[in-house]
RONU-731458 format. One record per atom (N, C-alpha, C): x, y, z. Coordinates in steps of 0.2 Angstrom, whole numbers, padded with zeros to 4 digits, always signed. Layout:
<nodes>
XYZ;...
</nodes>
This chain:
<nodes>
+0061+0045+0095;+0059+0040+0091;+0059+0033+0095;+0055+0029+0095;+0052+0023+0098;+0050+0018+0094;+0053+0009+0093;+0051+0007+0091;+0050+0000+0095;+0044-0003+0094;+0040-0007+0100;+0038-0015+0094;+0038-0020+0098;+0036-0024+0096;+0031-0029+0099;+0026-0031+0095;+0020-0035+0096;+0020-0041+0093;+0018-0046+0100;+0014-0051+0096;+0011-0055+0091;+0005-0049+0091;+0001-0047+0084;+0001-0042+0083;-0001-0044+0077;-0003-0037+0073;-0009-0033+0076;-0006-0025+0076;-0012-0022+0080;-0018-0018+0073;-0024-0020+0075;-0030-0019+0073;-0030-0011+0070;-0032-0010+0062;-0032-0005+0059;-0039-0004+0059;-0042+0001+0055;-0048+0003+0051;-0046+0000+0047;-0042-0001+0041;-0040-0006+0035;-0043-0014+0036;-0039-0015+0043;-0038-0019+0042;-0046-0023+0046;-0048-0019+0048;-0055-0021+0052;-0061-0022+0045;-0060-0016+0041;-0068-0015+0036;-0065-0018+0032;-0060-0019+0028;-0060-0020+0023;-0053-0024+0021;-0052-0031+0025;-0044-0034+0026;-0044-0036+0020;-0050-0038+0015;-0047-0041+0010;-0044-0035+0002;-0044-0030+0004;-0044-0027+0000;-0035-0023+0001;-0033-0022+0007;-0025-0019+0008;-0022-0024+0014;-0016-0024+0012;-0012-0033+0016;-0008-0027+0023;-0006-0032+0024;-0007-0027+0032;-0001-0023+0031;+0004-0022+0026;+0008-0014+0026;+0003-0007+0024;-0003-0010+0020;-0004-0004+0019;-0004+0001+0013;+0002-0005+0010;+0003+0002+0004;-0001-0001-0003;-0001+0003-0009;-0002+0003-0015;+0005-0002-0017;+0000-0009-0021;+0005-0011-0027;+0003-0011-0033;+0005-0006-0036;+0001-0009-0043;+0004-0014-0046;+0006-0020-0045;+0005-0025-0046;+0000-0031-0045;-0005-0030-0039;-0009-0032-0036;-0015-0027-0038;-0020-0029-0039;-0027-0027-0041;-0029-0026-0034;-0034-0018-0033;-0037-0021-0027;-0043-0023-0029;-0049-0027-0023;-0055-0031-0027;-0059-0026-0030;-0058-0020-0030;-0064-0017-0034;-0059-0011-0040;-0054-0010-0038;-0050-0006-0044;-0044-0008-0045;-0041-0006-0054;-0033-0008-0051;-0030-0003-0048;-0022-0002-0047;-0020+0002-0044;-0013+0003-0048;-0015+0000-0053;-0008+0003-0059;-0005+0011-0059;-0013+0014-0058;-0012+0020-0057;-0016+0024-0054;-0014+0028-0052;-0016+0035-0046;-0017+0043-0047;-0023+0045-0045;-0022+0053-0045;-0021+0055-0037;-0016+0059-0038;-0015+0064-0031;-0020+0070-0032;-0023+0069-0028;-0030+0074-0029;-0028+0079-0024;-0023+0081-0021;-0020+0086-0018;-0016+0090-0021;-0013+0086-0028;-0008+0091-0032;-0011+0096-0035;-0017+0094-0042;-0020+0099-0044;-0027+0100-0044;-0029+0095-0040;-0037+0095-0039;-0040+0088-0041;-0045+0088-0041;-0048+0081-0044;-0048+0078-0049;-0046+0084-0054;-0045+0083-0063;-0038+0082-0065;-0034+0080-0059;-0028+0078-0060;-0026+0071-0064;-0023+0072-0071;-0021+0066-0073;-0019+0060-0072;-0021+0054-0072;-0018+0050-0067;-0010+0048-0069;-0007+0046-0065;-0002+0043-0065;+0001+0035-0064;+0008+0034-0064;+0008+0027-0065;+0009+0026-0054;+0007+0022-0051;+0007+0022-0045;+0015+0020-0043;+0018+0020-0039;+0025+0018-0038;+0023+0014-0032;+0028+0008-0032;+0029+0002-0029;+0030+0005-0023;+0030+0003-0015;+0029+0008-0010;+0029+0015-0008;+0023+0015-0013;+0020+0022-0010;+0027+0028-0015;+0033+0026-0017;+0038+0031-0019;+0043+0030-0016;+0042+0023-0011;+0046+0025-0005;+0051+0017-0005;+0052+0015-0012;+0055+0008-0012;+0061+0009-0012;+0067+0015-0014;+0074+0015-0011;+0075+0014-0004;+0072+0015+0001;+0069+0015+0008;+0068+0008+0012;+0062+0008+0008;+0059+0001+0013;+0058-0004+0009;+0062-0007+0002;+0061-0013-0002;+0064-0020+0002;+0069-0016+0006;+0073-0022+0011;+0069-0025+0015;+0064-0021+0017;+0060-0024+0024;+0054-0028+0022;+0053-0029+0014;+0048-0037+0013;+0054-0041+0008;+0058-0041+0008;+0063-0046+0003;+0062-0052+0008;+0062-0056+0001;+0058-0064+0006;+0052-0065+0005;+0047-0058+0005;+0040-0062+0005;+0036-0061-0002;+0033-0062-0003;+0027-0064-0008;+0022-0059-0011;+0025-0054-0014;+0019-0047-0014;+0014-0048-0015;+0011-0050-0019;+0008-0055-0023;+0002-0057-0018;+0005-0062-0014;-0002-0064-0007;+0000-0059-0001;+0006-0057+0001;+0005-0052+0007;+0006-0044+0004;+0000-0042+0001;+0001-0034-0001;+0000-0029+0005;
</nodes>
């Protein structure tokens, strides 16, 4: 396990085609709209297909007993 630090921030496909749409972690907020859909909720189209019912999206990704500590401070809101 390696972890390395930059400068900058290094250049995504996200973050290159489309920077206004995902803020540079990456993840789903449903509390932020993305410009063209909300994100309140979400189908895993890997669970049961594409007719998968949607669901309510969770605050990082599922992953906010985890990683909540590492944006406390900022602004979810302007840095999605």
């Amino acid at each position: 396990m390696k972890i390395w630090f930059a400068e900058k921030q290094p250049k995504t496909s996200w973050s290159e085609y489309a920077p206004n749409e995902y803020g540079f972690y990456s993840n789903a907020n449903p509390n932020v709209d993305n410009p063209r859909w909300s994100q309140v909720t979400e189908r895993r189209i890997s669970e049961d297909g594409f007719f998968t019912p949607k669901r309510k999206t969770l605050m990082f990704n599922g992953y906010g007993d985890q990683v909540a500590s590492l944006y406390r401070g900022m602004d979810l809101k302007a840095d999605f």
